[in-house]
Steps between C-alpha positions, in 0.01 A plus 500: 500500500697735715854502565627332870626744700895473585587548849736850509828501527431647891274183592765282371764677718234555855404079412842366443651741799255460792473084410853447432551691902205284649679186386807644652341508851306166429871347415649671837190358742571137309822513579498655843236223613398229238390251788244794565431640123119480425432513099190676559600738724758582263298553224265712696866735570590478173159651361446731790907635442402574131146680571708699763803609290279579217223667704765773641734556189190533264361744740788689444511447094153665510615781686834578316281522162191676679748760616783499214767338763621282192625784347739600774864566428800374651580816748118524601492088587648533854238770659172297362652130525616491842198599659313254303735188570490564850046504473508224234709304734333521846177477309631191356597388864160504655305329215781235543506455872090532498565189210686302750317528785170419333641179376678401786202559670257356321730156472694500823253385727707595802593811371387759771690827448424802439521708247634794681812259645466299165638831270717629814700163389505538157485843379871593516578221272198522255525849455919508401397228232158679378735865473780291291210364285343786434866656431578280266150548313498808521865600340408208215160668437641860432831437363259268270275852418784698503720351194196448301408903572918519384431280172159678413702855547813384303241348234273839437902672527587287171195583345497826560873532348423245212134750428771824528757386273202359234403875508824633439554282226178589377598894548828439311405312209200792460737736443725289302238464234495891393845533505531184241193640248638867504866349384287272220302819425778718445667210227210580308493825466848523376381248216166733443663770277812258389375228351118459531472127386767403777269733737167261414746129609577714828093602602468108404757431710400695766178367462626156586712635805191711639285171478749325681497734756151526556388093486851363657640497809724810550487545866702168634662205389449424112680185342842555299374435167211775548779776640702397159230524287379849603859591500500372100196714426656827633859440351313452157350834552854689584679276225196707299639823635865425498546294168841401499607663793363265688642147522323226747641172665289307678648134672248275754524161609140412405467273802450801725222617316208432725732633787301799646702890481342816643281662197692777307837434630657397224308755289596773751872371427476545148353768508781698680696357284374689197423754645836597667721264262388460152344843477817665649702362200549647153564155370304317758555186620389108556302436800625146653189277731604240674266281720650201694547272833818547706551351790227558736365835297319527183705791338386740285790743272446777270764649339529843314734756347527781715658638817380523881535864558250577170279226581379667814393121601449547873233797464252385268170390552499168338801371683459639846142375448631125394784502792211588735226204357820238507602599877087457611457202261771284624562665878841684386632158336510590182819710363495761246831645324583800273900457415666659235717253280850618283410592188187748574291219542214508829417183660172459692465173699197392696547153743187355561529177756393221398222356730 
């Protein structure tokens, strides 16, 4: 069985507009006259009023889409629209007056005049009303066109922005990957010649972090838990490298683990600080994660020994790269900090808001 057919939103609008103005006049010749009002006769207005209305402003509907008129913008409306109220009108006129005089003629038995005197009488009239009609149409039907043409623009706009910043994202978390494997790689090979045994847990471990890499998602919003977890795997493998320079804190409120971080931020912050904190320092250092709700942010801390001015935290790769992914992710609402704290101690602070 096929579907019924739903009358467009347009016939609702030309149905309801033209019959909701014939019962107007009907009303106005009831009330003018009702020792005089004929039901017929109004009935026969009333259906020849709708025809007439629709006839003309249809006419026009096909042209406007034969000829791309619904497309017009606001400064071009004047030239084209004028013209065509002042046609649609007077055409509007005549089929009007030819509509009265052929029913007043063929039920007025006495009726005698003219046609020539009969639209000499009622032009002037007929055709002011008949231009404010068509007006009135017209300015409804292209303001109509026009702010869906203003939606559909603004529409492919967001798209197009939403498409460019899922490419950026995509550009930035590309090169993100490298830059994490080559600082993995290079923990490694310090444990090669060292302490061989130690070297075999880090290639497992490595293993483990290039699996994750390849089969998870590292290029947009990952869950907590899975950010931790990769963050456990590669802190195993610098304890490894470390030993006992290396001490690790890590504090989470375990409700927020299914809340959804960018991939590799944390990682990226741990990974500055070892790289520019623990690494720095002849007795090294603990290395202090903290992951928990404030306010209206989701707040992510890691602390390390160390100073500002060796960290060199605003030129590297893996942090300009984060500050740029958090800005695009979150439309510049997330906040990312570097402060150094008394003591030697570097702070790095990423606000994520809580949607």
């Amino acid at each position: 069985m096929k579907p019924k057919n739903n009358i467009s939103y347009y016939w609702k609008c030309q149905l309801i507009g033209w019959s909701g103005a014939a019962t107007y006049w009907a009303f106005l010749a009831w009330v003018q006259g009702p020792q005089h009002f004929n039901i017929l006769l109004a009935a026969i207005h009333f259906l020849l009023d709708i025809a007439i209305g629709i006839g003309v402003t249809h006419a026009y509907h096909a042209f406007a889409y034969r000829f791309g008129w619904i497309n017009l913008r606001i400064q071009n409306m004047p030239a084209r629209l004028i013209p065509a109220v002042i046609i649609m009108g007077l055409l509007y006129m005549m089929l009007v007056i030819l509509k009265l005089y052929a029913v007043r003629l063929y039920f007025g038995y006495s009726f005698d005049e003219t046609l020539t005197w009969f639209f000499i009488e009622n032009y002037p009239i007929i055709s002011a009303t008949g231009i404010r009609l068509m007006a009135i149409w017209l300015l409804a039907f292209h303001l109509y066109h026009y702010a869906v043409m203003e939606i559909g623009t603004a529409k492919d706009n967001a798209r197009l922005q939403a498409i460019a910043h899922e490419a950026q994202l995509q550009q930035l978390s590309t090169q993100l990957n490298p830059h994490f494997f080559f600082n993995s790689l290079n923990s490694v090979k310090a444990l090669v010649s060292i302490n061989p045994l130690k070297a075999r847990r880090a290639i497992d471990l490595l293993s483990d972090l290039l699996r994750n890499s390849l089969y998870g998602n590292n290029t947009g919003l990952v869950p907590l838990a899975d950010e931790i977890s990769l963050v456990n795997y590669y802190l195993e493998l610098e304890k490894i490298r470390y030993e006992d320079r290396l001490q690790i804190s890590i504090t989470l409120d375990e409700h927020l683990n299914d809340l959804k971080i960018p991939a590799l931020s944390i990682q990226t912050l741990v990974e500055n600080a070892i790289k520019h904190g623990i690494a720095q320092q002849k007795d090294g250092g603990c290395v202090s994660i903290t992951v928990a709700a404030d306010h209206e942010y989701f707040v992510i801390r890691v602390e390390n020994p160390g100073r500002l001015i060796y960290a060199n935290a605003t030129n590297g790769l893996g942090l300009k790269n984060l500050k740029e992914r958090l800005n695009l992710q979150y439309q510049g609402k997330a906040k990312f900090t570097m402060i150094e704290l008394p003591g030697e101690k570097v702070l790095s602070t990423i606000k994520i808001p809580l949607l």
